[in-house]
C-alpha positions in Angstrom: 50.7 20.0 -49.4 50.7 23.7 -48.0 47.8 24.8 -45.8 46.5 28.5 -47.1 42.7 27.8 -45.7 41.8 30.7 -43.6 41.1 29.8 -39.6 37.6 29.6 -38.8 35.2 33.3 -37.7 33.3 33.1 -34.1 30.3 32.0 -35.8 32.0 29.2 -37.8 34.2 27.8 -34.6 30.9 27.8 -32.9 28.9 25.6 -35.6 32.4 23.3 -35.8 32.2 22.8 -31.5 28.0 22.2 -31.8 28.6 19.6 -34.6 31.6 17.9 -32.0 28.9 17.8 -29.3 26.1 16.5 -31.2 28.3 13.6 -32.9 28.2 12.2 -29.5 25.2 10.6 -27.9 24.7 10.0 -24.3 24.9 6.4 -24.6 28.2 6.9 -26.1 29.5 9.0 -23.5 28.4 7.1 -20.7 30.3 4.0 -22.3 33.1 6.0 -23.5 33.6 7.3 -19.3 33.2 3.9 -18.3 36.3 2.5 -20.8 38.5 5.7 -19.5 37.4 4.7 -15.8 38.3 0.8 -16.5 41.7 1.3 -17.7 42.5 4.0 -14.8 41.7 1.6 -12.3 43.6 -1.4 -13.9 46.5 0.7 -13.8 46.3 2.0 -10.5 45.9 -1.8 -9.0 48.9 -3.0 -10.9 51.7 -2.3 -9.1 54.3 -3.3 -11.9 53.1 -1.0 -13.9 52.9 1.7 -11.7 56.4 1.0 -10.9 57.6 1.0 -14.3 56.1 4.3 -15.4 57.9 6.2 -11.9 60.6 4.5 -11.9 61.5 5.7 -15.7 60.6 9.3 -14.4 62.8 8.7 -11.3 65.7 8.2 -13.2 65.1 11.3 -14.8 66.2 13.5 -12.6 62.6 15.3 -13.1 61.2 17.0 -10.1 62.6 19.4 -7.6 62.0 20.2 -4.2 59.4 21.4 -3.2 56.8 22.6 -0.5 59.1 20.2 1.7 57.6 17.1 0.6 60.7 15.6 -0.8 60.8 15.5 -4.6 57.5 16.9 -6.5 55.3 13.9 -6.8 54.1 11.6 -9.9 50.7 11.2 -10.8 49.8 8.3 -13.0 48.7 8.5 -16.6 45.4 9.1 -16.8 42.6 7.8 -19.5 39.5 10.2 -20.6 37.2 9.5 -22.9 38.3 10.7 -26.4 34.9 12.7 -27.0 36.1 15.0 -24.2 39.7 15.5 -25.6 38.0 16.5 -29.0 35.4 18.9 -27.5 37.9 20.5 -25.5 40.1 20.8 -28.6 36.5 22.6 -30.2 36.3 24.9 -27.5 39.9 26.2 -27.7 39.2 26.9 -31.7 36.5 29.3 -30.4 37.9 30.5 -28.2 41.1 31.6 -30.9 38.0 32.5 -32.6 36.3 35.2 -30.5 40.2 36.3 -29.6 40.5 37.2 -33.2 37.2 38.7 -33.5 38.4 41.5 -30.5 41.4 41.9 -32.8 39.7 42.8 -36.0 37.1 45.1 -33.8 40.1 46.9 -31.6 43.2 46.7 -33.5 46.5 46.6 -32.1 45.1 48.5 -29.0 43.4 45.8 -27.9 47.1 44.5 -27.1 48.9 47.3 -25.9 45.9 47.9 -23.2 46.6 44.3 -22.4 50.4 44.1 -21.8 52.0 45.3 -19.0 52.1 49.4 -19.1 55.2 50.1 -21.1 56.3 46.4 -22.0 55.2 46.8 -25.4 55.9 49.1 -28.1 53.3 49.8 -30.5 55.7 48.4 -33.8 55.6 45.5 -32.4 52.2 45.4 -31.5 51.7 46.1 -35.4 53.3 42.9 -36.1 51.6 40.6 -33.5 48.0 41.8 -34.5 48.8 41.2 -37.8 50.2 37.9 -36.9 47.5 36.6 -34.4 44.9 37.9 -36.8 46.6 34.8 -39.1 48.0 32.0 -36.8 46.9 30.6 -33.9 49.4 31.1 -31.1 51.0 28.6 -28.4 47.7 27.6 -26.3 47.5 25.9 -22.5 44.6 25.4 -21.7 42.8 24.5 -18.2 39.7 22.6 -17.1 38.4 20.8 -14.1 36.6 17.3 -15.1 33.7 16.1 -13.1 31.0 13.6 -13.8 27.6 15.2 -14.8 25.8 14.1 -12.0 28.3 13.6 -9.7 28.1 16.0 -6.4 31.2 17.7 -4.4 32.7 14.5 -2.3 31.7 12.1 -4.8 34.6 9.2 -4.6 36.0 7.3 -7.6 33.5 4.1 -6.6 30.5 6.2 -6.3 31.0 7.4 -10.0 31.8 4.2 -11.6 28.8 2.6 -10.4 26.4 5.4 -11.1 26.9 5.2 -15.1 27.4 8.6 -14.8 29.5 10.7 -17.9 31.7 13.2 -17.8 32.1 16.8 -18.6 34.6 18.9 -18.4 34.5 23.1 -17.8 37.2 25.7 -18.9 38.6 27.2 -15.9 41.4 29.4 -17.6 43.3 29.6 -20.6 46.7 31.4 -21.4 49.0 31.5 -24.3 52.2 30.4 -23.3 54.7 28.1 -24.6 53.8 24.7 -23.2 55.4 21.5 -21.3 56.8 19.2 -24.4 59.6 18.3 -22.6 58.5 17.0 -19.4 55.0 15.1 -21.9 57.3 13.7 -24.2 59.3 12.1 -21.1 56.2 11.2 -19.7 55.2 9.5 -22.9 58.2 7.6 -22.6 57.5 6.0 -19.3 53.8 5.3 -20.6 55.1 3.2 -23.2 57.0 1.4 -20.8 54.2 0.9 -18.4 51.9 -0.6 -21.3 50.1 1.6 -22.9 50.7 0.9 -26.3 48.8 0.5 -29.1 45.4 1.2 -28.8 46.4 4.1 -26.7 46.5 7.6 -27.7 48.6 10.5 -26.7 47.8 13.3 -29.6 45.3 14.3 -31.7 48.2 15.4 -34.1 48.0 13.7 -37.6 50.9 14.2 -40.4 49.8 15.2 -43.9 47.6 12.4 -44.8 45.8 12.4 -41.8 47.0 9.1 -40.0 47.9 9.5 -36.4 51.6 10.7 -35.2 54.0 8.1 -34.2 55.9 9.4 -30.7 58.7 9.8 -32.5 57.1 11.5 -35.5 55.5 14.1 -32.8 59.3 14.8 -31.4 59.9 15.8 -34.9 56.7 17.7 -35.6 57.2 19.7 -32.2 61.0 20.5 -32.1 61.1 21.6 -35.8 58.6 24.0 -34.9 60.7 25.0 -31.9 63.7 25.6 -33.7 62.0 27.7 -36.5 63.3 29.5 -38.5 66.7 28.8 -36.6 66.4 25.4 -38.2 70.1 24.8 -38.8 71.2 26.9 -35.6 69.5 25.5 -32.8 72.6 27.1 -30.2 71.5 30.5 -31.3 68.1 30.1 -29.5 67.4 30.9 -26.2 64.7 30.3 -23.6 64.0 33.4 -21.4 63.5 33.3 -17.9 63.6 34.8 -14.5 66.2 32.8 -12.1 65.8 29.9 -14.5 67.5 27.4 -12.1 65.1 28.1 -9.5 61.9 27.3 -11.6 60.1 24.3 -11.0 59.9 23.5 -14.8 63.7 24.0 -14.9 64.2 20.5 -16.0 61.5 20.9 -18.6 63.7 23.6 -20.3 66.7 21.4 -20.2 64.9 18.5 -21.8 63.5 21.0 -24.3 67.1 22.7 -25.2 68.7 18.8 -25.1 66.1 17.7 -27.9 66.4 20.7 -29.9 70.4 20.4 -30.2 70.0 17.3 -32.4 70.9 14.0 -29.9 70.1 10.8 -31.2 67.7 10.5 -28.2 65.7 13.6 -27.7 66.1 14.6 -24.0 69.4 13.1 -24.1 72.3 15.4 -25.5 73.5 16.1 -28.8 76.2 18.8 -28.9 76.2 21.4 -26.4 77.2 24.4 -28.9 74.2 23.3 -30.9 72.2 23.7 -27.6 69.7 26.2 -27.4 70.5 28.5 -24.0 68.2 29.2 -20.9 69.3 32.5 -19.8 68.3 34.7 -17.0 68.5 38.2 -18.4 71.0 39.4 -16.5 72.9 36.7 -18.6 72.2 38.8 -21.7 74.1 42.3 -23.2 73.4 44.1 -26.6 75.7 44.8 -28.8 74.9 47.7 -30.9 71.4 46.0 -32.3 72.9 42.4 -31.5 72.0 40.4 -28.7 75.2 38.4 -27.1 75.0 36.1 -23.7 77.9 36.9 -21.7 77.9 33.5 -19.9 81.9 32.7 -19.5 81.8 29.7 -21.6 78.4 30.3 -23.7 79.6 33.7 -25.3 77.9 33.5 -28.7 75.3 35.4 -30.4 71.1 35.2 -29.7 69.1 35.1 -33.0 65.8 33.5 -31.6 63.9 33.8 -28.4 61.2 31.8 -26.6 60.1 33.7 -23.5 58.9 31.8 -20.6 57.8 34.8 -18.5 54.4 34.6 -16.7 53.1 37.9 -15.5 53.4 37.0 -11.3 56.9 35.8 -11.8 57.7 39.5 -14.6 56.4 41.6 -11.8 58.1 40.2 -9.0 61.4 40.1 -11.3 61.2 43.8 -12.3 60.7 44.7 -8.2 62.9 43.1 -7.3 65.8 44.2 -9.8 64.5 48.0 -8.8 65.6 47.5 -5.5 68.6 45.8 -6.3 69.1 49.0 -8.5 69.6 47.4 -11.8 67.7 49.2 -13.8 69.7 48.4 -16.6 68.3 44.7 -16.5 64.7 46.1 -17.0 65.8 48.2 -19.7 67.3 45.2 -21.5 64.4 43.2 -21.2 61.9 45.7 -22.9 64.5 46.0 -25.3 64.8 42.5 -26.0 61.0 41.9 -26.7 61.1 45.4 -28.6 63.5 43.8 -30.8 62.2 42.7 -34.2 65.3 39.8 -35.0 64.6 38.2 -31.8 60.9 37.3 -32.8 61.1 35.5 -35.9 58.7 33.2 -34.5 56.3 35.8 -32.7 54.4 33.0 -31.5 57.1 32.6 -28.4 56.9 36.4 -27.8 55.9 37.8 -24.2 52.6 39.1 -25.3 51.9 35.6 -25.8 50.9 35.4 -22.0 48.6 38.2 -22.2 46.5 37.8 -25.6 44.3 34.9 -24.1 43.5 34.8 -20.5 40.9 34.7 -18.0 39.2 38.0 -19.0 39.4 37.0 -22.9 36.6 33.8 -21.0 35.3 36.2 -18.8 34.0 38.0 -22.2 33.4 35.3 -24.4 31.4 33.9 -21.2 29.0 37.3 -21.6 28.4 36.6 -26.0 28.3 33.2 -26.1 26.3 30.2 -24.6 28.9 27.3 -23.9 28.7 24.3 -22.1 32.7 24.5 -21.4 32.8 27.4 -19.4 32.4 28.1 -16.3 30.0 31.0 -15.4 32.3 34.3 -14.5 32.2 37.6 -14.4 35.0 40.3 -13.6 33.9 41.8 -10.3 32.1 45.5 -9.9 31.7 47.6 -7.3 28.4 47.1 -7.4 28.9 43.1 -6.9 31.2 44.2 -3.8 28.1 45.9 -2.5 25.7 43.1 -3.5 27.6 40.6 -1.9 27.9 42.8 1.4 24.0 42.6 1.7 24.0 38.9 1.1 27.2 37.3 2.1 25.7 34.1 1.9 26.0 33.6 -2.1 29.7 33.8 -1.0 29.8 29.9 -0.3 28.8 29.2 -4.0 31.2 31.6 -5.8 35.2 31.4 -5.9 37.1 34.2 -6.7 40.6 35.0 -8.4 42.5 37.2 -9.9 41.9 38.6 -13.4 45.1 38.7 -15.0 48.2 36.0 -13.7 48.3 32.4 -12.9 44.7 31.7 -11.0 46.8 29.4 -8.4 47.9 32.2 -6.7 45.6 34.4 -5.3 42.2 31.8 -5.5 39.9 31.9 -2.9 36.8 29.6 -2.3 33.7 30.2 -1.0 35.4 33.5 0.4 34.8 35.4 3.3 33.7 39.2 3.1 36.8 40.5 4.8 38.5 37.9 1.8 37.0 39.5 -1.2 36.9 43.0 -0.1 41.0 42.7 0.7 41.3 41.3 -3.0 39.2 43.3 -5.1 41.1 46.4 -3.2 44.4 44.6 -4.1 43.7 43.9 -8.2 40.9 43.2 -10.6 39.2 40.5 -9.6 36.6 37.7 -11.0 34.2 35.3 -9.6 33.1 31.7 -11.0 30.5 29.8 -9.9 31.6 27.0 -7.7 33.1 23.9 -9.6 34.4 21.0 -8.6 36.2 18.3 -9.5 35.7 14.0 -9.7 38.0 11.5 -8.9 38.9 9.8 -12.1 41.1 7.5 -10.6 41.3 5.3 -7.3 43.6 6.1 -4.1 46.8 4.7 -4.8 48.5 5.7 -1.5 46.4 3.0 0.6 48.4 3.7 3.8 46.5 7.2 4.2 43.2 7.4 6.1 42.4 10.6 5.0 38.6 10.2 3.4 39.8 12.9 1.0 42.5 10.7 -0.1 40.3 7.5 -0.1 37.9 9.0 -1.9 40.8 9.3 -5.2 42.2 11.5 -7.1 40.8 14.3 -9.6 42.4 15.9 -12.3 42.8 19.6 -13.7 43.3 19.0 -17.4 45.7 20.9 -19.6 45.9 21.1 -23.4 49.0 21.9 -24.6 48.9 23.7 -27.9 51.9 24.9 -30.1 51.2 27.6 -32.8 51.2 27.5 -35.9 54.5 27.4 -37.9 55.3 27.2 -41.3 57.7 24.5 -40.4 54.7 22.4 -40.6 53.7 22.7 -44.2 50.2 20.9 -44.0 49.1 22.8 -41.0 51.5 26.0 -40.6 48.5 28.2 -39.4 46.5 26.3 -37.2 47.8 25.4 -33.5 48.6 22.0 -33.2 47.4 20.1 -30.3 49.9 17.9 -28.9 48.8 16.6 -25.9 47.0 17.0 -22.7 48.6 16.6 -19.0 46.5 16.3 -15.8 47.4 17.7 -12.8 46.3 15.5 -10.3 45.3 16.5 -6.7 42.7 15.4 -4.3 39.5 17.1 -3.8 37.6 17.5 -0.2 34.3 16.8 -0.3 34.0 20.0 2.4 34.8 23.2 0.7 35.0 25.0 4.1 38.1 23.1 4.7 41.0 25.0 5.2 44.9 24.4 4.0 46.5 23.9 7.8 48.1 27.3 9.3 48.1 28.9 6.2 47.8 32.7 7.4 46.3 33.5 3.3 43.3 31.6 4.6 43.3 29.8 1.3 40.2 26.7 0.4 41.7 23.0 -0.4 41.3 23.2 -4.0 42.8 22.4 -7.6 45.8 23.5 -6.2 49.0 20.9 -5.4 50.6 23.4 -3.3 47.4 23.6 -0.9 47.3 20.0 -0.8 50.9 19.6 0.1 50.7 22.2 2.4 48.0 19.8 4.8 51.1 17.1 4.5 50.8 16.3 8.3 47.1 15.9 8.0 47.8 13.3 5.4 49.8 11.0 6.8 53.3 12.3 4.4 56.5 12.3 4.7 58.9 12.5 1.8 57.1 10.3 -0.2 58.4 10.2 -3.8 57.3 6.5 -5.0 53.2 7.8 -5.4 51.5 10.7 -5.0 50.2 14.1 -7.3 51.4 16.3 -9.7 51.7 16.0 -13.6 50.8 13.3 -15.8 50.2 12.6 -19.4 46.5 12.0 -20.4 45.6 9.2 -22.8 42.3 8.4 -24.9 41.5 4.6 -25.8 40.3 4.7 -29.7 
């Protein structure tokens, strides 16, 4: 079975998300919640289980240092209620939708004007537009979940009792090749802590429509990696800045160690079969050939997967100026200039730019949906509206347009705040979200009431593009799974991450919350805490 069906227009994504919404009734949602809210806090009491799950992940080798807490911390995995996992899965379609829309209406402008000023040449922007126009690309996809009546400060107790339901609103969205090696680990300690059958991971389903086994996904997901490379895995290479300095580092390792073949993915298999993660500066062309010069790893690259975002491009390309290597930089636009490399363009650069917070920002101004949150990209005039009445400033936050939103975010700004960033880059502003603790506290030596109150979640769906080396599906992106990003929430907006000279608001953000350790009560903890986490459904 081969999949030739044509992806869906604006107006026909649209009638597809309101017919996901209406199949679900109130009633249902509110006893869909309450399930999801159960089985987090049977989990979170259970000690065994807990143990299991992080100690798997322990032995891993997973998390790195950082913002001096010791090593990154686990969250839990968390249950939702399956109706939100298949609206937000809705909302991406339209949001692919309206992306294609600009496409057809602006032609491969609309991507040059978005990539970085000289990063793309227009022959290649030929081929992307006419591939996005066809196949939906790698997706991640970020929300904040709250309950519908909950208010800011609301603890975990508070909304089980109410009855309330929850929703969930888009907060940014940004194609980029996704997390599949630290999920699928973190699907392996899930198993191990219980959640079995009953339990899903992905709304992924093979040709006749039944559900993916775990290890039917590793198949489905890596295949797709290694296309059209199939049978050369160790010609592939994953491109990034300083790679062993990344935090998802180890995600690249488990990524290359699955797609060289080892009996268990994440474990091996040979290392010439092993796809490379190369720093440019590991890289050298050949007349039109690109080699890695690696002593030891000398072999040629047919296929790349580039992990750039924008902040860490930018701050690479400085950097390499002053170092004067100029050469680098020429390689590197080279590279993604380079037709051979992209056989898959889904894992191009311009990946990171096609869908983004101003692709939202847009759709936000045409369309009426209950995902999004309310933004704008901000004006002069707003500048000067906002002078007169600084006041609407404590309901707004602000970030920046383009790049990851974690850096840069400010809420409830200040005027000095938002006249400093909107001088600085284009800038938009959101009305003021927050998040709901969807699970208990499970660091009960912490007084903090922040910390009693539980923990909240940022949700990401992690979408791979379409690829013909899924025959049944090979245009549509496949979701694969959702991870939570688990933090704490204060229930006072005004309060502030401790000596941090940015000025930044305690947030969605880990690294803010880490960064008010000492208020917390921690100390290289690594047995409990926040960070990433699969996100299950009960059916």
């Amino acid at each position: 079975m081969t999949d030739t069906g044509a992806l869906p227009s604006l107006d026909e994504a649209l009638q597809q998300l309101d017919q996901v919404e209406r199949s679900y009734s109130t009633d249902t949602r509110v006893a869909q919640t309450r399930v999801a809210l159960e089985a987090n806090e049977r989990l979170a009491r259970d000690r065994a289980r807990v143990d299991a799950y992080l100690g798997h992940l322990g032995g891993k080798d997973m998390f790195h240092p950082i913002y001096g807490l010791g090593l990154f911390p686990h969250g839990l995995p968390l249950a939702l209620p399956p109706y939100l996992i298949r609206i937000l899965d809705a909302s991406a379609r339209v949001l692919l939708a309206f992306t294609r829309q600009e496409l057809r209406e602006h032609g491969p402008q609309y991507l040059l004007d978005r990539a970085p000023r000289g990063w793309l040449a227009p022959e290649t922007a030929e081929r992307l537009h006419a591939h996005y126009l066809t196949t939906e690309p790698d997706l991640a996809f970020d929300v904040l979940v709250q309950g519908v009546g909950s208010r800011r400060g609301t603890t975990f107790e508070e909304l089980k009792k109410a009855g309330d339901m929850l929703q969930a609103k888009l907060l940014e969205a940004q194609s980029v090749d996704t997390y599949y090696g630290w999920f699928r680990e973190y699907l392996a300690g899930s198993r191990l802590a219980g959640l079995g059958k009953g339990c899903r991971f992905t709304l992924e389903a093979g040709a006749d429509g039944t559900a993916l086994s775990d290890p039917e996904l590793d198949a489905q997901v890596l295949s797709g990696l290694r296309h059209p490379q199939q049978n050369d895995p160790g010609s592939i290479f994953f491109l990034e800045v300083d790679p062993e300095k990344q935090p998802s580092a180890s995600n690249l390792v488990f990524m290359a160690e699955a797609m060289s073949g080892g009996p268990d993915p994440g474990r091996g298999g040979d290392p010439a079969r092993r796809p490379l993660i190369l720093d440019p500066r590991d890289l050298e062309f050949r007349e039109d050939r690109l080699y890695c010069k690696r002593p030891g790893q000398e072999r040629e690259l047919k296929k790349g997967i580039s992990r750039l975002v924008d902040v860490d491009l930018q701050s690479y390309i400085k950097a390499r100026e002053n170092a004067g290597e100029h050469e680098v930089i020429d390689r590197l636009r080279r590279i993604f200039a380079s037709p051979r490399l992209w056989g898959d363009l889904n894992k191009h650069l311009m990946g990171f730019y096609l869908v983004n917070k101003e692709t939202l920002t847009a759709l936000n101004q045409k369309t009426r949906m209950n995902v999004l949150v309310p933004s704008r990209k901000i004006t002069a005039e707003d500048v000067q509206s906002l002078r007169l009445d600084p006041e609407r400033l404590k309901s707004i936050a602000i970030k920046p347009l383009l790049g990851m939103s974690a850096k840069g975010v400010e809420i409830g700004p200040t005027l000095e705040q938002l006249e400093a960033a909107v001088a600085h880059e284009p800038m938009l502003m959101q009305d003021l979200f927050w998040a709901t603790p969807l699970m208990p506290d499970i660091m009960g030596d912490i007084a903090d009431p922040d910390v009693k109150a539980g923990l909240c979640t940022e949700t990401r769906l992690l979408m791979h593009g379409g690829s013909p080396a899924v025959r049944h599906n090979s245009k549509r992106a496949r979701t694969i799974g959702v991870l939570s990003r688990t933090h704490f929430q204060s229930a006072d907006h005004r309060r502030r991450v401790k000596n941090d000279r940015a000025g930044r608001g305690w947030y969605s953000n880990i690294g803010a919350i880490l960064a008010v350790k000492g208020e917390l009560g921690l100390s290289n903890r690594i047995d409990a805490g926040v960070g990433m986490s699969p996100v299950y459904w009960i059916d």
